[in-house]
MARPASE-903407 format. One line per field, with one value per residue: y, x, z of N, C-alpha, C in turn; residue in three letters; chain. Coordinates in steps of 0.2 Angstrom, whole numbers. Layout:
BEGIN
nY	[Y,...]
nX	[X,...]
nZ	[Z,...]
caY	[Y,...]
caX	[X,...]
caZ	[Z,...]
cY	[Y,...]
cX	[X,...]
cZ	[Z,...]
type	[Ala,...]
mol	[A,...]
END
This chain:
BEGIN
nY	[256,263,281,292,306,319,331,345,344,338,326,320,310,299,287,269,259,268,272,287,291,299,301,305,317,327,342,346,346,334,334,326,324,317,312,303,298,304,296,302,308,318,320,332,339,348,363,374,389,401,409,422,424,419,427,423,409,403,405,398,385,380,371,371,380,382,392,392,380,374,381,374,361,358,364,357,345,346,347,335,330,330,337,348,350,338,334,324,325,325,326,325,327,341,342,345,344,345,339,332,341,353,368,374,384,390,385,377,366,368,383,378,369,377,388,383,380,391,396,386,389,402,398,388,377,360,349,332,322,322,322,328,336,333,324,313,308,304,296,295,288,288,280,278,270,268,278,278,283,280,280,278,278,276,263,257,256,265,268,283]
nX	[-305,-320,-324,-336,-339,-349,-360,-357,-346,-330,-315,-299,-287,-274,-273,-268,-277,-290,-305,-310,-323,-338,-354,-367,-365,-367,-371,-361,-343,-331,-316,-300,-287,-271,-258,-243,-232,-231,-240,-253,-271,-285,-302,-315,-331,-340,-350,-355,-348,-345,-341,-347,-360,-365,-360,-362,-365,-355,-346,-349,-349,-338,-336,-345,-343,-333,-323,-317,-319,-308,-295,-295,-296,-283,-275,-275,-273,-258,-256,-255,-246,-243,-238,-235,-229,-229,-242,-255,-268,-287,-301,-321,-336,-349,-357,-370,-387,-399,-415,-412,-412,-416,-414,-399,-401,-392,-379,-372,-363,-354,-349,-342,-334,-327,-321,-316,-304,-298,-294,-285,-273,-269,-264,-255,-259,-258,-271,-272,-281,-299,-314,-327,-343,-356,-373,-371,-374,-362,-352,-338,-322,-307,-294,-283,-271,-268,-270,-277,-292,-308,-322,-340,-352,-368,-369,-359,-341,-324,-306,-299]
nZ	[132,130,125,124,114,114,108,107,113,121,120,128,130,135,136,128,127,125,115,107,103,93,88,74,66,57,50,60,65,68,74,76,84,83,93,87,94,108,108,113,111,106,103,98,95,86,86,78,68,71,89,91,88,98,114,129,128,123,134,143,135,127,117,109,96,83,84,97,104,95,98,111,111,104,115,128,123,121,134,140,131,120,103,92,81,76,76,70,61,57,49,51,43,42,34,20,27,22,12,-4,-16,-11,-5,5,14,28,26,36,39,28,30,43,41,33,42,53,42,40,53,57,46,48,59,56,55,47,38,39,33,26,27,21,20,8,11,20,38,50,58,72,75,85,87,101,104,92,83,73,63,63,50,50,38,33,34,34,36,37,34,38]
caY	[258,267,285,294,312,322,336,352,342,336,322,317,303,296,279,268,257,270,276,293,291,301,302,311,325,330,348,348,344,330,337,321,326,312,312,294,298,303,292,305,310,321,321,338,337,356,363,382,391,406,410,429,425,421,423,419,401,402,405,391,380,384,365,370,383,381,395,392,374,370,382,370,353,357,366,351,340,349,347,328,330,331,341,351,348,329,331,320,331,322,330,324,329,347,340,347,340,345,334,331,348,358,373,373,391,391,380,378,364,372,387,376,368,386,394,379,381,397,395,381,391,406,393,384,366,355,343,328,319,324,319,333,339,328,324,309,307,301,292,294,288,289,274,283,269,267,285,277,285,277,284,275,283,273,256,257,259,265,272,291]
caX	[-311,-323,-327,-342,-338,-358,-362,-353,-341,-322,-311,-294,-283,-267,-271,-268,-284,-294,-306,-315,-331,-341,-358,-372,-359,-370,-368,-356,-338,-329,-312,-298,-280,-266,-248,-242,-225,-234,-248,-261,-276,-291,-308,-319,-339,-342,-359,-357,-342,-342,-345,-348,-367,-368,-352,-361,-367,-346,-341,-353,-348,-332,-333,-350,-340,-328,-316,-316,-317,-303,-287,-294,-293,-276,-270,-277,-268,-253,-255,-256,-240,-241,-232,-239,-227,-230,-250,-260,-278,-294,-310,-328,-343,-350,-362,-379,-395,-406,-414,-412,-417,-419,-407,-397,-399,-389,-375,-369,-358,-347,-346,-340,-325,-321,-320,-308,-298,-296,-289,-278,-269,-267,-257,-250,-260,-263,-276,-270,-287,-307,-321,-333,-349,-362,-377,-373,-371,-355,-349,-331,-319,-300,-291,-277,-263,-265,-269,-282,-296,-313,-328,-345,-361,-373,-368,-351,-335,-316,-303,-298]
caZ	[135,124,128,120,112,113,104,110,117,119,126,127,132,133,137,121,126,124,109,106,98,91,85,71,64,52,48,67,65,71,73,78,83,88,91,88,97,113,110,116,108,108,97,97,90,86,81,74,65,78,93,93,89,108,118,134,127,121,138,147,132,122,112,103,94,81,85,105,105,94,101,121,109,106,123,132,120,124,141,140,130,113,102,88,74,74,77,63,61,50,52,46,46,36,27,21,28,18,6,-11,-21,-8,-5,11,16,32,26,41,37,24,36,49,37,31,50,53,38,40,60,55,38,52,67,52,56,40,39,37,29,30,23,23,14,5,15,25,44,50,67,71,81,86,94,105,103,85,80,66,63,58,50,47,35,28,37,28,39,32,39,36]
cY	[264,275,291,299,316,328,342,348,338,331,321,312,302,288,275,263,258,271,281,290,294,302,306,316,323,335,350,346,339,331,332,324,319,314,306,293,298,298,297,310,314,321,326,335,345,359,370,385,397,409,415,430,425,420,420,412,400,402,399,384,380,377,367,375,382,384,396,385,371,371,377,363,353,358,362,344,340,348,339,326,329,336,342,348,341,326,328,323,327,328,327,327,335,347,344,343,342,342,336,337,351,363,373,383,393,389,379,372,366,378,385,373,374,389,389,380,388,397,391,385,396,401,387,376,365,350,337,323,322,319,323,334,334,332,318,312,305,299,293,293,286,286,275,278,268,273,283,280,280,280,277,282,276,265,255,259,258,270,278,292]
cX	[-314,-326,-333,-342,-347,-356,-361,-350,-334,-317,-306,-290,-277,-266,-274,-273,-289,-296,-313,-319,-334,-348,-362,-370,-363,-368,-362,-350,-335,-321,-305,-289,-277,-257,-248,-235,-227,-238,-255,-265,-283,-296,-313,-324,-339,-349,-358,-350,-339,-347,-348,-355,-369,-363,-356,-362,-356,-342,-344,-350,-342,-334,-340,-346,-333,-319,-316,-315,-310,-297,-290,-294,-285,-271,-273,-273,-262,-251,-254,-248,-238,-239,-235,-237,-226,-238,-251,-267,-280,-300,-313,-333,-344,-355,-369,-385,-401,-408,-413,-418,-419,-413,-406,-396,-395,-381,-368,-364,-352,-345,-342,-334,-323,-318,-313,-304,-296,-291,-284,-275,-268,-261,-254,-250,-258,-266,-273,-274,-293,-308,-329,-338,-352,-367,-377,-371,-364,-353,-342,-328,-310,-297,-283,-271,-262,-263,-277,-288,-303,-321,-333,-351,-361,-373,-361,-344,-329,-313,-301,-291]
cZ	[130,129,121,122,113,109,108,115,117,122,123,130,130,134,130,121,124,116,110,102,97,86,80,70,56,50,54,62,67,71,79,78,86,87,93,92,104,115,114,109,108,103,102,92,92,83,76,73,71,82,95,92,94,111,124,134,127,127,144,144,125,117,110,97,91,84,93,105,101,98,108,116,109,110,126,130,122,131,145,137,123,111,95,80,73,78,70,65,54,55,47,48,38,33,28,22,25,13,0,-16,-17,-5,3,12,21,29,31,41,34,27,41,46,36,36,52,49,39,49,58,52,46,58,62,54,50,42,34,30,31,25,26,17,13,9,21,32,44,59,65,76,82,91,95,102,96,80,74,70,58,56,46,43,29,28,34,33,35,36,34,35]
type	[Unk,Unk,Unk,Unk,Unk,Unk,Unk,Unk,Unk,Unk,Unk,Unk,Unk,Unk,Unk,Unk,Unk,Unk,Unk,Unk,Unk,Unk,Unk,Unk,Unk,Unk,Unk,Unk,Unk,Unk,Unk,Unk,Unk,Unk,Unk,Unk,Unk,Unk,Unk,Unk,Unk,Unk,Unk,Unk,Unk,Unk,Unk,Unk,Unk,Unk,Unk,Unk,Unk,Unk,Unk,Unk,Unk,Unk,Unk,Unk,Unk,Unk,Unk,Unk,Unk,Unk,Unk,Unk,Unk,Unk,Unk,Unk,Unk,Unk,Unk,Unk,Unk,Unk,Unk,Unk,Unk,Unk,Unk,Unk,Unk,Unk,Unk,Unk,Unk,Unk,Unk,Unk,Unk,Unk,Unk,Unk,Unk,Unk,Unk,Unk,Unk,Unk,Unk,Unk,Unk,Unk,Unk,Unk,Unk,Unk,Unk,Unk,Unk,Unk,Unk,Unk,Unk,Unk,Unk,Unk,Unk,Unk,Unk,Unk,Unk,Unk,Unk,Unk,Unk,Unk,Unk,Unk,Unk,Unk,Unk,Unk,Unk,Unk,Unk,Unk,Unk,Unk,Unk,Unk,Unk,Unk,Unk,Unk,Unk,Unk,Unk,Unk,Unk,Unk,Unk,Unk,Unk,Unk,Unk,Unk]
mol	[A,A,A,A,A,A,A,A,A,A,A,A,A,A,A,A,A,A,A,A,A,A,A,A,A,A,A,A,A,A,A,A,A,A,A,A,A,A,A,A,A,A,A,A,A,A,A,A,A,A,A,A,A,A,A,A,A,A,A,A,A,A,A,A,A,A,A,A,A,A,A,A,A,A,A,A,A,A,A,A,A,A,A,A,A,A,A,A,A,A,A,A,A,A,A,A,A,A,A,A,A,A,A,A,A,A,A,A,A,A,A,A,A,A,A,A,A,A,A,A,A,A,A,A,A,A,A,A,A,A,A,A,A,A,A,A,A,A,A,A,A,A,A,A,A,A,A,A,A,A,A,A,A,A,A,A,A,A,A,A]
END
């Protein structure tokens, strides 16, 4: 069954028919955990690196925010029965939307990988694969009993 991840939002699964998907992770995240021993999995769409610019949107909405939404993707994971040192992590998304010659002032993408990398190196993840930055969009999604992860931009799909 197909479940559809939104935008500041998070789902997990154990059941191996299932696949997370995720749409429009432009400058968001798409941030995909599995453990292929448990077979459970969770995909996170994050929008902003942190939450301290508005805690109480952070505390109505932890998965818009990089450093509140990730540590509930893994202790949800966790709770379904996975096990940290045999998670597999991809992440996409990052990218700059702005067109061609026009400077990204925010650059709320590469803020959004860096805040994550920075969490991860601190709790000692490693990312397994990404595929971040450019400009394109990206769909992504994470099929529970395989573990594969697949990313579409630009009508093009491959796996991660």
């Amino acid at each position: 069954m197909k479940h559809i991840v939104g935008v500041a939002d998070m789902k997990v699964s154990s059941h191996p028919d299932d696949v997370l998907i995720t749409y429009a992770l432009g400058s968001c995240l798409g941030i995909a955990i599995h453990d292929p021993v448990a077979r459970v999995g969770g995909l996170l769409h994050v929008m902003l690196p942190l939450s301290t610019i508005d805690p109480a949107k952070a505390k109505e909405n932890p998965y818009m925010f990089v450093d509140t939404g990730v540590p509930r993707l893994f202790i949800e994971c966790y709770k379904a029965g996975a096990k940290k040192e045999r998670l597999v992590v991809k992440v996409a998304g990052g990218a700059s939307l702005q067109g061609h010659g026009e400077e990204d002032h925010f650059q709320i993408g590469k803020r959004n990988f860096l805040m994550l990398r920075k969490l991860f190196w601190k709790n000692g993840v490693l990312i397994n694969a990404h595929d971040v930055g450019g400009q394109d969009s990206r769909t992504m999604s994470l099929h529970i009993g395989s573990g594969e992860v697949l990313l579409r931009a630009n009508g093009q799909e491959r796996r991660l």
